[in-house]
Every structure is written in structure tokens, then in C-alpha cells.
N, C-alpha and C positions, 0 to 999 in steps of 0.2 A: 508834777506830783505823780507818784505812783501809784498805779492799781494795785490794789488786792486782791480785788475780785478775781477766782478762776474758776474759767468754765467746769459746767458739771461732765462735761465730754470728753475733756485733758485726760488724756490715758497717761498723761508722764504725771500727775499727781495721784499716789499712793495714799494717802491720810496725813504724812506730814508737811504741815504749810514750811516746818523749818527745812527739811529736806530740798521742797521743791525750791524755796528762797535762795539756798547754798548752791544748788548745781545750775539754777539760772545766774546766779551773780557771778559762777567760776565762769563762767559760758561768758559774758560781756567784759569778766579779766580780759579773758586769752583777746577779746575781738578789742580791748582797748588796749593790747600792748603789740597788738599787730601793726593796727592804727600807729602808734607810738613808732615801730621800726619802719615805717615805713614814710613819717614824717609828715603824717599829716596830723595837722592839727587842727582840722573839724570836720573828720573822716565819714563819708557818704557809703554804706554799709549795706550789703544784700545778707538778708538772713534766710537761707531757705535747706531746707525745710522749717517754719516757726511753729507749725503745729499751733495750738493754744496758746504760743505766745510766754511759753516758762523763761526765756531769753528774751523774748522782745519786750517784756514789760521794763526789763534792766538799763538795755540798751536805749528805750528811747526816753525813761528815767535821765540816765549819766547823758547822753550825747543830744535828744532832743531826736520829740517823733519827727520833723522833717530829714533830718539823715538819715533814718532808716526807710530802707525797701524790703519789705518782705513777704515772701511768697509760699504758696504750699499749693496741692492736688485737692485739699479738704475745702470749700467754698464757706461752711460756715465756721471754720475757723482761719481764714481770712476775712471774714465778714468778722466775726468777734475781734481781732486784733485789732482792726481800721477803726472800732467805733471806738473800742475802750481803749485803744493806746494813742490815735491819732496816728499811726505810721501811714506812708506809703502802701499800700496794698494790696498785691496779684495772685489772680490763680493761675497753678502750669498746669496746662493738658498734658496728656500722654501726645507723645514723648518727651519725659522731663527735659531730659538732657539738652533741650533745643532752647528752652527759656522762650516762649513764644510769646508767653503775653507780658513778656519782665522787658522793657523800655532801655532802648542801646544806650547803654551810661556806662559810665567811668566808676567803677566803685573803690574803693581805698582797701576794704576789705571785705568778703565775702565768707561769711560765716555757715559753713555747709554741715554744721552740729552732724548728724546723722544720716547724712543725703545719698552715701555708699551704703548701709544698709537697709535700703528701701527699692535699693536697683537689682535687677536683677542679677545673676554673676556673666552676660554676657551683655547687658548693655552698659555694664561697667568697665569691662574689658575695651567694649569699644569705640567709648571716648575717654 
């Protein structure tokens, strides 16, 4: 079952619940037809950045919170995600790019929603 609940902290929630509904459900499309070309079918999934979780309520809706792994730099929203969606759930330190505390796995698809603008333009450059 899905949550409704979103936090009061989700900066990607405007005032409409339909809005945020629509571009988290386009968001777990794109990561279920990756999933799909890519042939898995019961695809083990890194979302990161999940922020509050606008995508990872979806994703662990359709696929089941044990496939999903996701991660973010904000602590209490990886704490919010873990408790109200059941997923897998990491904080990255600086520096993102290294995935330090995210557990060497195999993922099928890695869902990076907004993860280039959040870097800077030189440590984007150089991974």
C-alpha cells in the first residue's frame, strides 16, 4: 500500500498532491521500462538522490520496498523514507560520487532523477 503522507520538508511538493503524484509516477515509468529493457524482471533499484521520497513512494508501491535502495546527503529524509516506505535506506557523505555508505550491489537500474544538478560542474566533469 502506498503512502500519502508527505513530509512537510519535501521542497519538490508545491501545494499540488496531483502534480507531485504525476512526476513521481512518470519517474518510476521511465525506472520500470528500464527495468523492462533491460530484462529484469524483479529489478533491484538505486534511487538516489530520493529526497522525500516523491519517486520512492511509487517505486516501492509497483516493485516492493525490498528492491529498492535509496539514498540521499539529507539524513532526515532517509530517515522518513525507511520508516514510511519500508525501502532500503543510505546516507551519502561528501563526496557523493564515491557512494560510501550505499552496499556493493548489483542494481538493474539506478534511478539518478536529479543527481547532475546537485554536483557541482567540476565534480561532474570528473566522473
Amino acid at each position: 500500500m502506498q503512502s500519502a503522507r508527505i513530509h512537510q520538508n519535501d521542497d519538490m511538493f508545491h501545494g499540488s498532491t496531483e502534480h507531485y503524484a504525476s512526476v513521481g509516477t512518470q519517474m518510476a515509468d521511465f525506472v520500470w521500462h528500464a527495468a523492462d529493457l533491460a530484462g529484469a524482471q524483479s529489478p533491484l533499484v538505486l534511487e538516489l538522490p530520493c529526497g522525500y521520497g516523491r519517486v520512492t513512494r511509487h517505486l516501492a508501491s509497483r516493485l516492493g520496498p525490498q528492491q529498492i535502495h535509496m539514498a540521499d546527503i539529507m539524513l532526515p529524509a532517509v530517515e522518513f523514507c525507511a520508516e514510511e516506505f519500508g525501502v532500503n535506506a543510505y546516507v551519502i557523505t561528501e563526496p557523493v560520487y564515491e557512494f560510501k555508505n550505499v552496499p556493493d550491489a548489483f542494481f538493474d537500474v539506478a534511478a539518478l532523477g536529479s543527481l547532475i544538478t546537485h554536483l557541482s560542474p567540476a565534480t561532474t566533469l570528473a566522473r
